[in-house]
Steps between C-alpha positions, in 0.01 A plus 500: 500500500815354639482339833845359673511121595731352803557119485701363757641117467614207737608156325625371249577614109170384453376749704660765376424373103159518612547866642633624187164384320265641770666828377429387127146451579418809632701723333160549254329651804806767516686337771810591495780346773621681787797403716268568817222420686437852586314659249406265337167454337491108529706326695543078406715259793614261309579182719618161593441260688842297504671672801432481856163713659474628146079596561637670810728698312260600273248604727759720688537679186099532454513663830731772404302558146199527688642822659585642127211369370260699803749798492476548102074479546530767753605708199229352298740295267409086430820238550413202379644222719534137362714226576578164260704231474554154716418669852160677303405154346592290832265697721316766341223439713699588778622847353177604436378467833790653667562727304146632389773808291597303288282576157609192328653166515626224237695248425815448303254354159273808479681777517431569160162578598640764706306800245137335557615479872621901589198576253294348705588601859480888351126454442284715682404182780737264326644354797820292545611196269655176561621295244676136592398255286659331221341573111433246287705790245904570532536856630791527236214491201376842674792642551617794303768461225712789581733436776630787749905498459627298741849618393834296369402227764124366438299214619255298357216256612502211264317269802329493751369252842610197590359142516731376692426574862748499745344481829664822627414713216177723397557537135291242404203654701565860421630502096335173373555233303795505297428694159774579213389836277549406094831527368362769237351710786858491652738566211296807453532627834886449540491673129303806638743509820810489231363744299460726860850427584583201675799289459408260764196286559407260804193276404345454773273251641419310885645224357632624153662166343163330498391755223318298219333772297336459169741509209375707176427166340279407776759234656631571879868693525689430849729767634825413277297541180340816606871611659635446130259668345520835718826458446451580142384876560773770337684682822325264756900431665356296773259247631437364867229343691379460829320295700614167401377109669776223486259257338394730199876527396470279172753404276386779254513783692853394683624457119418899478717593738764331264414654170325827566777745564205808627427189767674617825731310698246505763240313646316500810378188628360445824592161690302615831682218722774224448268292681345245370262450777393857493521507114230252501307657773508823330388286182758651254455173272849484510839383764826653549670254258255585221635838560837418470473321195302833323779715602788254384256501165469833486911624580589237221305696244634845666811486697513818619172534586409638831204379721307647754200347733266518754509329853239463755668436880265367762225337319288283735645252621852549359758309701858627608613182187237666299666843509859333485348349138447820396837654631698243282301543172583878510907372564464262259342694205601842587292835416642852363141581673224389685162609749447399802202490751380341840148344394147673614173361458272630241185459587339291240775281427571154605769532706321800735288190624823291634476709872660213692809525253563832544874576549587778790574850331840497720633154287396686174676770575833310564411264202489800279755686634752182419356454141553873473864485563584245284301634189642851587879320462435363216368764314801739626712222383363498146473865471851553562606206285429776187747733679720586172277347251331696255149488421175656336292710674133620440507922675149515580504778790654731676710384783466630844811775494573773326622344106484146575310345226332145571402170314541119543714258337331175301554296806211798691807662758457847509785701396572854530763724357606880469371637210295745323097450477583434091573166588136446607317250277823326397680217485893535581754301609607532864811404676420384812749655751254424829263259679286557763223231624203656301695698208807515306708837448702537155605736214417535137752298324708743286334862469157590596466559138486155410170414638349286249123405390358880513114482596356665177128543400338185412308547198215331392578357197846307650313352764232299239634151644310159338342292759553150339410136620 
């Protein structure tokens, strides 16, 4: 019998990676995804814990389910309600006894017990589930083969945790210890995802370039031997990765973005601060120099290639020079991107416990605004430097007007043009006639005809790709 399943995700890719494969895993018990909440027979919040009051925003939500859930049993239909991810693992304790709805809890490593879980909380007396602790087992072992199509654009988790704990961040406490799948296990899953139609894959990791999976001879593989593997696969036009840590850029993997044409142009690699005070207080095992000299490494190999990062204003005890550090390392490297955020405290984490450093929310807020502006310049800046130049885009949706078309360049803009929904799941040259601060505007270069790589059926036999040592 076909029942209708609602996930709905905060966060990061990972997240939503992990989203996709809650649907995998339950599509044997005829789940089937729904676009809504109402209706459906299982609802799943998905969330994070990276953003500010993100348990508070989560239990909002759990208030308004808790109407549809008590509404549907008035008409003698079951909702299962369940929420997973950083915020479930963090303080699942918590959700349960707030929210005594809520049939079932777990965190982001055992969702692939999710059958055993809804079977159980169906019993006759089977009461509610938590699950939040860590396996000895990798979920990926359990999960099922077949992916659901992600589309032309797909992600996949090649790692995940983090070992190196940065005192403002939860990952560590919420995702684990750093683990890297096989490189086997991996190559078959971007296969499968070719095979379903995507052109594009992100690997995906919390801190992706310190994959060191097993190699088919039993050796270790870091990320630029994997990347030129995958890079191998028939129709597989591009590669890209995200979430990157300055000190896990080796020589190997910056030597892929080089030599690996399906490599993007683009990497994202937080710096957090241009302090080296509050880089070392935030123990991120590396200073602003060390930064430096990775980027210089890194725009050597790729010229063109553009960077984005993350920045954290008002840490505790940041300084008015602190902040000015971290003002000049954005002039002086420059970003066609970046994310910015005025620090919270999470509980758990070290730098929740520094109370007397605390900076007021009023400084933040002017810190951040300043960053803001001068990240927003320069990305307007480089986004209108392609005014006139021509370049490849990936259509990958609908754009928000009536026969606009939209896709992103190699260097991750988002482009949109005026053309017919044919052009979906192509690659075509655009001229770029406009720039805006978060897009780019162009035409197909010569007629819309001439859109080239046509996303064709992916059969099994052309995607048989060796995985060699």
């Amino acid at each position: 019998m076909s029942k209708t399943l609602f996930i709905k995700t905060w966060g990061c890719q990972m997240n939503a990676y992990d989203s996709a494969r809650m649907a995998d895993v339950l599509a044997p018990l005829g789940y089937r995804p729904t676009d809504s909440a109402d209706g459906a027979d299982m609802v799943i919040l998905n969330t994070c814990h990276i953003r500010e009051k993100a348990a508070e925003k989560v239990f909002s939500e759990l208030g308004r389910l808790r109407e549809l859930k008590s509404e549907r049993a008035d008409q003698g239909q079951r909702v299962i309600l369940a929420v997973a991810g950083c915020v479930a693992q963090a303080e699942g304790a918590e959700i349960m006894a707030r929210a005594p709805y809520v049939d079932i809890v777990f965190g982001p490593q055992t969702y692939h017990q999710l059958p055993e879980m809804v079977d159980r909380v169906t019993r006759p007396h089977g009461g509610r589930v938590i699950r939040t602790d860590f396996p000895p087992d990798s979920k990926f072992d359990s999960l099922p083969a077949d992916t659901a199509g992600q589309g032309v654009t797909a992600f996949l988790s090649v790692q995940e945790g983090c070992d190196k704990f940065c005192t403002f961040c939860v990952v560590p406490y919420t995702r684990g210890a750093e683990f890297s799948r096989p490189a086997t296990s991996i190559v078959a899953e971007a296969q499968r995802l070719v095979a379903a139609g995507a052109r594009e894959i992100t690997l995906l990791g919390q801190n992706v370039n310190a994959y060191h999976g097993e190699a088919p001879d039993g050796t270790s593989w870091g990320l630029g031997r994997l990347i030129r593997m995958l890079a191998d696969i028939p129709e597989l036009a591009r590669l890209r990765y995200t979430t990157s840590h300055p000190c896990d850029m080796d020589d190997d993997l910056i030597a892929a973005h080089a030599t690996v044409p399906q490599l993007m142009p683009f990497l994202h690699l937080p710096v957090q601060s241009g302090s080296n005070r509050v880089l070392a207080a935030m123990n991120r095992k590396h200073d602003s120099d060390d930064y430096r000299r990775i980027v210089e490494r890194i725009r050597a190999a790729r010229p063109d290639l553009a960077l984005s990062s993350d920045f954290i204003v008002g840490f505790p005890d940041e300084q008015e020079r602190d902040f000015e550090d971290t003002l000049r390392l954005v002039d002086e490297i420059g970003f066609a991107q970046a994310y910015s955020f005025k620090y919270s405290p999470r509980p758990g984490t070290p730098a929740a416990g520094m109370i007397r450093n605390q900076i007021p929310e009023q400084v933040k807020i002017e810190r951040l605004a300043a960053l803001q502006d001068l990240i927003n310049r320069q990305q307007l800046a480089y986004n209108r430097s392609f005014i006139g130049r021509t370049v490849p885009v990936l259509f990958d949706r609908r754009g928000k007007r009536q026969g606009q078309i939209m896709g992103r360049t190699p260097f991750m803009q988002s482009v949109y043009v005026h053309a017919p929904d044919r052009g979906l799941a192509t690659i075509a040259e655009v001229t770029i006639t406009g720039a805006h601060a978060n897009s780019l505007s162009g035409t197909l270069a010569g007629t819309a005809a001439a859109m080239t790589l046509p996303l064709v059926p992916a059969r099994a036999a052309a995607m048989a790709v060796e995985v060699a040592s």
